[in-house]
C-alpha positions in Angstrom: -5.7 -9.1 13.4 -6.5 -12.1 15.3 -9.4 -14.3 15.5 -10.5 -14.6 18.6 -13.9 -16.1 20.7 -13.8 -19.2 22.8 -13.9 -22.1 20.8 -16.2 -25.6 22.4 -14.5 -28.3 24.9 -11.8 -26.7 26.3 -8.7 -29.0 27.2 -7.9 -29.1 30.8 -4.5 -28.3 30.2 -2.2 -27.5 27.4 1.4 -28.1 27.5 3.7 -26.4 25.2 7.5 -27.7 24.3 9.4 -24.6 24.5 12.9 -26.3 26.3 15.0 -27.3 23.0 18.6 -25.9 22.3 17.6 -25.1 17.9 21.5 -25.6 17.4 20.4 -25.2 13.5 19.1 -21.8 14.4 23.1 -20.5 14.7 22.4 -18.7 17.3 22.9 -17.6 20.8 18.9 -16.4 21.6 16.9 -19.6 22.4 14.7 -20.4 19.4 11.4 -19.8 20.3 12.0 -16.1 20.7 13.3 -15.5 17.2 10.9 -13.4 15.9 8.6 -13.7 12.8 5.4 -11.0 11.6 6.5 -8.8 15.0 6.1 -11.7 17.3 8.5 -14.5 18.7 7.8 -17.7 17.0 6.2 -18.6 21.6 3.9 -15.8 21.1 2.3 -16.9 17.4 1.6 -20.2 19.1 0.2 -18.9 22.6 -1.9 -16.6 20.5 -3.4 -19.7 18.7 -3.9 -21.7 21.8 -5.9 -18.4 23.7 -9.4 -19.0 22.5 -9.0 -22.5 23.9 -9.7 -21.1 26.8 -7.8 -24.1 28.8 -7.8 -23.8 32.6 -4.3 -24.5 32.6 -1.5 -23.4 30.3 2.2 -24.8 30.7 5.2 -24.2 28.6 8.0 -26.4 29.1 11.5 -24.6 29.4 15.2 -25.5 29.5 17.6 -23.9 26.9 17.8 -20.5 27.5 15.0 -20.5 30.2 16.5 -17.5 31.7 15.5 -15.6 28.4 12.6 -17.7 27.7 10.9 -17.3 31.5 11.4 -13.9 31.3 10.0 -12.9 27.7 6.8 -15.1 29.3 7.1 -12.8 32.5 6.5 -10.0 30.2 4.2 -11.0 27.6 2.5 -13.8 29.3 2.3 -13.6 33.1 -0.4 -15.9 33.8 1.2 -18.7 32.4 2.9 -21.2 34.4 6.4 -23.3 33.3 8.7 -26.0 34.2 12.3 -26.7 33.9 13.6 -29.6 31.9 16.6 -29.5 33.4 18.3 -32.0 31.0 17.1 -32.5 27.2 16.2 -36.1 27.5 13.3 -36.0 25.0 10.2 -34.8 24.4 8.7 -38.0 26.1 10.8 -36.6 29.2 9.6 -33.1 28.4 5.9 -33.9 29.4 6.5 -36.0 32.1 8.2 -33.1 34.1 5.3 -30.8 32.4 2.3 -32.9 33.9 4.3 -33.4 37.7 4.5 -29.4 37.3 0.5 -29.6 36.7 -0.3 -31.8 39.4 -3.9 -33.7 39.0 -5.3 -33.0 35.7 -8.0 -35.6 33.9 -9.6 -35.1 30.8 -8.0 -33.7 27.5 -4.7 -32.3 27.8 -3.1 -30.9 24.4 0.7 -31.0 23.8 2.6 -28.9 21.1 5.9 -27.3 20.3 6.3 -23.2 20.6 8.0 -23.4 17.0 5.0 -23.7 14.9 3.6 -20.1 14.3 1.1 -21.4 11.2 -1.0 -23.3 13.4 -4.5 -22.5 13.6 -6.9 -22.6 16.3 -9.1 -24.6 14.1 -6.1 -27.1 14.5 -5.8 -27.5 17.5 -9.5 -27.5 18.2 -9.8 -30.1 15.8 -7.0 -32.5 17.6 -8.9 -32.3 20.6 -12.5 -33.2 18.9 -10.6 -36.0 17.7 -9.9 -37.5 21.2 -14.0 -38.2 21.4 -13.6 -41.8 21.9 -10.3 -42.2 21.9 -6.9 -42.5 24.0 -5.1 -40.1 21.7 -4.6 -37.8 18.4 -2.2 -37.0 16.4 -2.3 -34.4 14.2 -1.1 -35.0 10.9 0.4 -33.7 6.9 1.4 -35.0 3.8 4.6 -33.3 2.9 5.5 -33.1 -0.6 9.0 -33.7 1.2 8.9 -35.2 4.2 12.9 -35.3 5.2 13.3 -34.6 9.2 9.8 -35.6 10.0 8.7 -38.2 12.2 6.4 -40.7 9.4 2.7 -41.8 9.9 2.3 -45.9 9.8 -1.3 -46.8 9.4 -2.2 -50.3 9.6 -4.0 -52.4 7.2 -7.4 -50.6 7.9 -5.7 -47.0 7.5 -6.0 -46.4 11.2 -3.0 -45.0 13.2 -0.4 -48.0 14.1 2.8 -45.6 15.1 4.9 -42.2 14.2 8.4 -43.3 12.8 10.9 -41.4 13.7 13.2 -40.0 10.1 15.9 -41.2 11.9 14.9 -44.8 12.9 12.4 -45.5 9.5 13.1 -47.7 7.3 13.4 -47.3 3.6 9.7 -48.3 3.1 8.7 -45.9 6.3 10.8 -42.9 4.3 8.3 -43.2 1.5 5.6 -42.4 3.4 4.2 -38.7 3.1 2.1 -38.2 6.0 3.7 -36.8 8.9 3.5 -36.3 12.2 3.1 -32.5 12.9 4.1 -32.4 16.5 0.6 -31.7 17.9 -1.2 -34.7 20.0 -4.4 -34.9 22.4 -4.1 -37.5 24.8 -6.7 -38.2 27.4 -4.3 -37.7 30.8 -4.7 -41.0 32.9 -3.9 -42.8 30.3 -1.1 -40.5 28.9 0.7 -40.6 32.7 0.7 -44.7 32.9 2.0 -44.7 29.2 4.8 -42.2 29.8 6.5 -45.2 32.1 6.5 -47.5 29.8 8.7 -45.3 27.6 12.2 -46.5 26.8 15.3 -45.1 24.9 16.6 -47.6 22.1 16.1 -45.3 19.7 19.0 -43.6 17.9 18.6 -40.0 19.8 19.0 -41.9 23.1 15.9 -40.2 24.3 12.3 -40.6 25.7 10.0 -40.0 22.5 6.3 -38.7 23.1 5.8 -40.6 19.7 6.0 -43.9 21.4 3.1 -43.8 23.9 1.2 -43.9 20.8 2.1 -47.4 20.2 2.1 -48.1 24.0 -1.7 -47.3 23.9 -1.9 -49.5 21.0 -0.3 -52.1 22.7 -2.6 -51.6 25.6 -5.9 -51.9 23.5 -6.8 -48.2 23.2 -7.9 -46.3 20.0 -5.2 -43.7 18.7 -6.3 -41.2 15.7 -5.1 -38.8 13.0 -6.5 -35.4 12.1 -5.0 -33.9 8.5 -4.1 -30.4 8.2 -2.6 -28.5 5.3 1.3 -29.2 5.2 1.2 -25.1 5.0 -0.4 -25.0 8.9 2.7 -27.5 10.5 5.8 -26.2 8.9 8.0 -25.7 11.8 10.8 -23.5 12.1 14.0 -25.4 12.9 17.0 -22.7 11.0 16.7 -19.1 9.8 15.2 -20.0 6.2 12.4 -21.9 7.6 12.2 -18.5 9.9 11.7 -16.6 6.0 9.7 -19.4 5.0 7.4 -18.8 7.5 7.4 -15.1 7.7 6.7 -15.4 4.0 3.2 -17.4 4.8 2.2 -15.0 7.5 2.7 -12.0 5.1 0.4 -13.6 2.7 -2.2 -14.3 5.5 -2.1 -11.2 7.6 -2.5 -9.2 4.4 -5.2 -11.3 3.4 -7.0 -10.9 6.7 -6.6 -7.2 6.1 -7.6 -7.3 2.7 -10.8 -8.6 3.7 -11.3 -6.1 6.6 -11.7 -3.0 4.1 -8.1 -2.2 3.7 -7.0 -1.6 -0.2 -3.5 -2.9 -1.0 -2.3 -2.1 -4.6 0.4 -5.1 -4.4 0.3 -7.1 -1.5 3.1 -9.4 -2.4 5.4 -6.4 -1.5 3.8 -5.2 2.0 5.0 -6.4 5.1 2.8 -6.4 7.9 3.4 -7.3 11.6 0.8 -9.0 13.7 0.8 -6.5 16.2 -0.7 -3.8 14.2 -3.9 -1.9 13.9 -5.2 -1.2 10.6 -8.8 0.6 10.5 -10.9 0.2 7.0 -10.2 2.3 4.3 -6.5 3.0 4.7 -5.2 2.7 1.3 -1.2 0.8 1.2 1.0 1.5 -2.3 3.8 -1.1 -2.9 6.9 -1.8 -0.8 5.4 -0.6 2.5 6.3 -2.2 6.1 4.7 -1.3 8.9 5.9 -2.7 11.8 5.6 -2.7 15.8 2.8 -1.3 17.4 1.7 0.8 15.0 -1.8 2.4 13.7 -3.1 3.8 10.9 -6.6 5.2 10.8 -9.1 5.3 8.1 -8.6 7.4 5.2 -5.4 7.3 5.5 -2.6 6.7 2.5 0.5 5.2 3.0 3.6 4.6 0.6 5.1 3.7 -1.7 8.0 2.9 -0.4 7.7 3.7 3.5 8.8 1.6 6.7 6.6 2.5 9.5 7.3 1.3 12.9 5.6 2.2 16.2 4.1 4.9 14.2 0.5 6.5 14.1 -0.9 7.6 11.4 -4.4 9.4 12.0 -7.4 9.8 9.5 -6.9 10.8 5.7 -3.0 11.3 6.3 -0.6 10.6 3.7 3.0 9.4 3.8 5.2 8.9 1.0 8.6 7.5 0.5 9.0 7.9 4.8 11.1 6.1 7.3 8.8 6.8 10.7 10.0 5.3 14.0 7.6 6.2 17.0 6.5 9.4 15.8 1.9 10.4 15.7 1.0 11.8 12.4 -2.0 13.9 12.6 -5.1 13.9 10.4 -4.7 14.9 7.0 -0.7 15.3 8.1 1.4 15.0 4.4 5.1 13.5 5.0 7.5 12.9 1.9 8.9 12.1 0.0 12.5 11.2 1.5 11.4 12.3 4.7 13.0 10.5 8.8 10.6 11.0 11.7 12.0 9.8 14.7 11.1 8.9 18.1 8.7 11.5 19.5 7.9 13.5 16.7 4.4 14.9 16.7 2.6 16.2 13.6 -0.4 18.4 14.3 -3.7 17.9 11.9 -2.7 19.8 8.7 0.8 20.1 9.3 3.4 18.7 6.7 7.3 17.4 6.7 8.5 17.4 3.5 10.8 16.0 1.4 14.4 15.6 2.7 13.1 16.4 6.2 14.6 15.2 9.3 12.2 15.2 12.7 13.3 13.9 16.2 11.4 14.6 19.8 9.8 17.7 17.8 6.2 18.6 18.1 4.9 20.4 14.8 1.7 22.7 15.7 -1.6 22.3 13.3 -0.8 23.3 9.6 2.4 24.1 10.1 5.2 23.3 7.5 9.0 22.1 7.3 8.9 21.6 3.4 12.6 21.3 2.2 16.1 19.8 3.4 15.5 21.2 6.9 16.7 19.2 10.5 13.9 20.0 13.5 15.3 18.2 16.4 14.0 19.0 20.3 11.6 21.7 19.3 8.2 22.9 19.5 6.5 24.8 16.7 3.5 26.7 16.8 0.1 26.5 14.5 0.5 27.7 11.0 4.1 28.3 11.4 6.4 27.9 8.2 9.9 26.8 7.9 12.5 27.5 5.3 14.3 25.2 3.0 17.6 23.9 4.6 16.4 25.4 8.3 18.7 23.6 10.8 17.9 23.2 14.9 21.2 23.4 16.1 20.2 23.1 19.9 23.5 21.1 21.4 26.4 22.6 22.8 28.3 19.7 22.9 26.9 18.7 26.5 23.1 19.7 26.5 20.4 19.0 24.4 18.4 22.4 24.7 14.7 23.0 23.8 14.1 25.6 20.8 10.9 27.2 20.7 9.0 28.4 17.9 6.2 30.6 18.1 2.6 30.3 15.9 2.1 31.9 12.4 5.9 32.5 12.6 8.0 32.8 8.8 11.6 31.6 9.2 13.7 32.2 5.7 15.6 29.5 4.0 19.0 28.6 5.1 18.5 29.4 8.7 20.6 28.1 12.0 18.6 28.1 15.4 
């Protein structure tokens, strides 16, 4: 459940950093496309930046940009991107970005695609923070600040320049404020300071963190914009990856919460972003529901059930239920102990009980599998019964055949079809 509605001043283009190797991450999938609340870690931020509304959206790719250009091809076709072809910085990074964009003037907004807690509100707020100024940095105080790129005000508490952990100080490594990776520049100014960038740093590299102080240098105004630390945590190794997912739980459940749905104990329910909840659906503890699932109102779900591309119509309950693309009808009772698998169909009425296994088998209106029974490839009439520890035995060993099962039919327990 996503806010959405265009927000005031949109930027004339946004540029997002998606090009990094994320070594840390162990891993052969590029980074941005590890996945967090049902979404790659690209997606959480591109659904941020939509209400923006900007003319022009750019991500920036170059490890794994085969992967990367094609998850964007499919999710996100109206974006454009542009190769860094070598990983010279993040200063390099938007210089091939903005000859990719071509002319641009007025507020262009730059941010890495590994920071799904930012906030619309965020990054709105970073670009009503260029009023009047050359640039702005968004900005946290960390209650550890290790790995992060330190906030030096001057004397007046304005903005001097972003430390680099690596090249601070001792007295710069005190500092709490950090720099959170997202900046507003105005563009003119932000192409004429990109050539002034040098690399005597100890990465080697072109930093965006330095045009900062370039624009200070020049006479321009630079500012900061605070956010929680919570909203900047980027994801840079698998337990950041659980740190976050842990904050998005909390949040999308919250959202929920506040929509009308009743969750007994939301610290144990696990909630992709992709998901459509309706008011009034009632969640018990340990319940995931994952993919692009639904559940209508009325409906009761868990404890204890993993739902994923699963629907779940009105005043249904599941209990104790591993689903996996399967429709459960209105008023439809599964569990406990009970698979559904992909193409399973329950009819309004109609129950799978406990120890029941479903696949690609369409069960009519108010008809029953109760007990320890297997349906597989079959379709069952209305207000048709099945017998405890009923098995549909359909494959010879080369075919999958079809069984058929007539309406108001009584099968006895212990059956083979």
């Amino acid at each position: 459940m996503n806010k959405t509605g265009a927000h005031s001043n949109p930027p004339a283009a946004i540029i997002v950093l998606a090009a990094g190797a994320g070594t840390r991450m162990k891993s052969t999938k590029p980074k941005v496309l590890h996945q967090v609340a049902g979404m790659a870690l690209l997606d959480h931020v591109l659904a941020a930046l939509a209400p923006l509304e900007s003319a022009k959206t750019l991500v920036v790719v170059g490890h794994g940009k085969e992967w990367v250009t094609e998850h964007l091809k499919q999710k996100h076709p109206k974006l454009e991107t542009a190769v860094q072809g070598e990983q010279l910085g993040t200063g390099h990074a938007v210089k091939v970005a903005l000859d990719a964009l071509g002319k641009v003037s007025g507020p262009v907004l730059i941010l890495a695609g590994d920071t799904p807690l930012l906030t619309t509100d965020d990054m709105q707020n970073t670009i009503l923070g260029l009023s009047g100024n050359a640039a702005t940095v968004l900005t946290a105080h960390l209650a550890n600040p290790t790995g992060y790129g330190r906030i030096v005000r001057d004397s007046n508490r304005g903005l001097d320049k972003i430390v680099e952990h690596k090249d601070a100080t001792a007295e710069q490594l005190a500092i709490t404020e950090v720099n959170s990776g997202v900046y507003a520049f105005d563009a003119d100014l932000l192409r004429t300071a990109l050539e002034n960038l040098a690399t005597d740093n100890s990465q080697g590299e072109q930093y965006l963190t330095d045009v900062l102080g370039i624009l200070r240098s020049q006479g321009q105004s630079v500012t900061a914009v605070v956010t929680t630390e919570e909203n900047i945590l980027g994801v840079n190794d698998l337990r950041q990856l659980a740190a976050a997912g842990a904050v998005l739980r909390s949040r999308i459940c919250d959202e929920w919460m506040l929509a009308g749905v009743t969750m007994v104990d939301p610290t144990t329910v696990w909630i992709d972003r992709t998901v459509e909840l309706d008011a009034e659906v009632t969640i018990l503890p340990n319940v995931t529901i994952s993919g692009a699932s639904k559940i209508r109102n009325g409906a009761n779900i868990g404890p204890d059930c993993s739902l994923h591309d699963t629907v779940v119509d009105h005043c249904a309950t599941v209990i104790r239920t591993t689903s996996i693309g399967a429709i459960i009808g209105e008023g439809a009772n599964v569990g406990p102990y009970t698979y559904l698998r992909p193409g399973t169909v329950l009819g309004a009425g109609a129950k799978a009980g406990g120890f029941v296994e479903m696949k690609n088998a369409n069960l009519g209106p108010n008809s029953k599998v109760p007990h320890l029974s297997y349906v597989g490839d079959a379709t069952i009439g209305e207000g048709t019964n099945i017998g405890a520890a009923t098995v549909f035995v359909n494959y010879d060993g080369q075919e999958k055949h079809h069984t058929q099962v007539g309406s108001y039919v009584r099968i006895g327990s212990d059956t083979m079809l």
